[in-house]
C-alpha positions in Angstrom: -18.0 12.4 -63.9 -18.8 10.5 -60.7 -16.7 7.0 -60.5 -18.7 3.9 -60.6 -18.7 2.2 -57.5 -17.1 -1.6 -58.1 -20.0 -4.0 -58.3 -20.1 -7.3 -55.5 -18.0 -10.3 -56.4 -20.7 -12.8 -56.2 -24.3 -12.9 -57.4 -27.0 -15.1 -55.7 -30.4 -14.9 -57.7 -33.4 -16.5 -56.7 -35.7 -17.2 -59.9 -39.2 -17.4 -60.4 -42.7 -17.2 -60.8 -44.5 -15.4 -57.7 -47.5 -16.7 -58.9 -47.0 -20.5 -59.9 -46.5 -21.7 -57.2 -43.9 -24.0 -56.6 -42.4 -22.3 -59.4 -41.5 -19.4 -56.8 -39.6 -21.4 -54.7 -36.2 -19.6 -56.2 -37.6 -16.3 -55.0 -38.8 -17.2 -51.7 -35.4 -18.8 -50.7 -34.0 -15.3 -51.4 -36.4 -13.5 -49.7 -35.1 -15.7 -46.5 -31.8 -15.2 -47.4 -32.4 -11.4 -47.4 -33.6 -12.1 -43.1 -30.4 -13.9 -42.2 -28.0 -12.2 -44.6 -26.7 -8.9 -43.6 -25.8 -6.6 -46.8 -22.2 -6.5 -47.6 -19.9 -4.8 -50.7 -18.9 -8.4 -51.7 -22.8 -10.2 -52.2 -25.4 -9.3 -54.2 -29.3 -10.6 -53.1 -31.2 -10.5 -56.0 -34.7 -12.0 -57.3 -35.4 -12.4 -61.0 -38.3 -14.0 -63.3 -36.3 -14.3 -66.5 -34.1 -16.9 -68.0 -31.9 -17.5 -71.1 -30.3 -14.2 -72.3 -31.8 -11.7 -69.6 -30.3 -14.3 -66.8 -27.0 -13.8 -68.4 -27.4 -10.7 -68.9 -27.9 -10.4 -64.4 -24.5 -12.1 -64.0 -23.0 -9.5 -66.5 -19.6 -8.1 -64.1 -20.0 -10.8 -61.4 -17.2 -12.9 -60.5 -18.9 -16.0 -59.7 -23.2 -16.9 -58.9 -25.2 -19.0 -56.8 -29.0 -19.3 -58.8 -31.9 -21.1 -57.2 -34.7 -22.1 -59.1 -37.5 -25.4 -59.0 -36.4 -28.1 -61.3 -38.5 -30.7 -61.8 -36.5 -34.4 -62.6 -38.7 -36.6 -60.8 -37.1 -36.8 -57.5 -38.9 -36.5 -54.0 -40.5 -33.3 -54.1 -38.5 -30.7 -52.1 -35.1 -32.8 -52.8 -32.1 -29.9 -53.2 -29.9 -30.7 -56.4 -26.8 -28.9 -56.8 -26.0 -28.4 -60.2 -23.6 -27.0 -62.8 -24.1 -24.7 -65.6 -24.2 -27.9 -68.2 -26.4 -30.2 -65.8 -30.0 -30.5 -66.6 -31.5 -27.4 -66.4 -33.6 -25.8 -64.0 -37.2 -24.3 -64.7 -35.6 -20.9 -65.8 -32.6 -21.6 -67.3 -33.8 -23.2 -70.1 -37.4 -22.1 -72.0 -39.2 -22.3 -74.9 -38.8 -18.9 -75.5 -35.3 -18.2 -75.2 -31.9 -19.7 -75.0 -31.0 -21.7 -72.3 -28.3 -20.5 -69.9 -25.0 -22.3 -71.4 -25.9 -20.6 -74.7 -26.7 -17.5 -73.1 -23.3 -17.4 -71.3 -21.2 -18.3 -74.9 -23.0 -15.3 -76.6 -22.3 -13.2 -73.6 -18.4 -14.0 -73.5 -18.4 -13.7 -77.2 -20.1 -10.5 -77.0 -17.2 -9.0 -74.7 -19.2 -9.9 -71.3 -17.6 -9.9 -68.3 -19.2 -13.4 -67.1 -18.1 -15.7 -64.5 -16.9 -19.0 -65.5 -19.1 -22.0 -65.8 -17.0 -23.2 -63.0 -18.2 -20.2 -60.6 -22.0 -20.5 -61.2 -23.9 -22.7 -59.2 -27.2 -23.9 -59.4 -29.7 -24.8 -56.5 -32.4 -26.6 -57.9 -35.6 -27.3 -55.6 -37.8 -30.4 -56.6 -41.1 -29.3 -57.4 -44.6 -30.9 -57.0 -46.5 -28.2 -59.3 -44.6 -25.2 -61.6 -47.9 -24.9 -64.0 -50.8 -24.2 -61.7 -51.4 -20.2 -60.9 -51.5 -20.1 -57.1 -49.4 -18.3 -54.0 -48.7 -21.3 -51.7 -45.8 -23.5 -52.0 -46.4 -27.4 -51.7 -45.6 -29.0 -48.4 -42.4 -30.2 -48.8 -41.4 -27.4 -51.1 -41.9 -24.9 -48.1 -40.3 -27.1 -45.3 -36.8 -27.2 -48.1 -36.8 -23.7 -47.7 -34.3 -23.7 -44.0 -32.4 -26.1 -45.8 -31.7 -24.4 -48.8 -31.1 -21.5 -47.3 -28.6 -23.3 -44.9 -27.0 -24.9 -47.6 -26.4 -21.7 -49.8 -24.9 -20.0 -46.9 -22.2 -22.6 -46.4 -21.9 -22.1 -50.0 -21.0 -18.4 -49.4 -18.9 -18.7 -46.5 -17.1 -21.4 -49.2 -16.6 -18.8 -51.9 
């Protein structure tokens, strides 16, 4: 039997839509992640469309997560919110149709998941104009948050 090769300490999903638009903005700060990011055995780059149980399900063996995703509270679109597990959540970590992602994270540690702590995941939520129209392009100040989120998700890293 081949050995399993041990799985990065840290997790940083971008979540999303690709079609709704500002509702991508969690995948497309990945994507520039993935540019400026070189791979490495400690940090995973991923890009999900799911919230709720499958979410949890991603951080499954991870020591601790960065997730980006749109949020929509109000604030000036393309205003960066840093955010905990319990804070209001973001487009995908809550829906209709599932569990949002505290829930989803009790069931998994009660389920014998290997999860990180609620202390360990981080949320990067991206003010968004428009999450409900179908569409490719990001609103203005949406796309120009993009440098800075990335920016501010690599000091993050070079924190963990």
């Amino acid at each position: 039997m081949v050995p399993m090769a041990p799985r990065p300490r840290i997790l940083v999903i971008g979540l999303g839509n690709p079609i709704l638009r500002d509702d991508s903005v969690g995948l497309r700060v990945l994507r520039a992640l993935r540019e400026q990011l070189p791979p490495t055995d400690e940090i995973e780059l991923a890009e999900d469309y799911h919230g709720g149980l499958r979410l949890m399900e991603r951080m499954a063996g991870f020591q601790r997560a960065i997730v980006i995703d749109a949020i929509v509270t109000g604030a000036a679109t393309g205003t960066l919110h840093w955010l905990r597990v319990e804070d209001r959540p973001t487009q995908r970590t809550a829906s209709a149709h599932d569990v949002d992602l505290p829930t989803a994270l009790d069931v998994g540690r009660r389920a014998g998941a290997h999860l990180p702590d609620p202390e360990d995941i981080v949320i990067l939520g991206i003010e968004a104009e428009d999450v409900l129209e179908f569409g490719e392009t990001l609103s203005p100040a949406v796309e120009a948050a993009i440098p800075v989120a990335v920016k501010l998700v690599m000091t993050r890293l070079r924190g963990m």
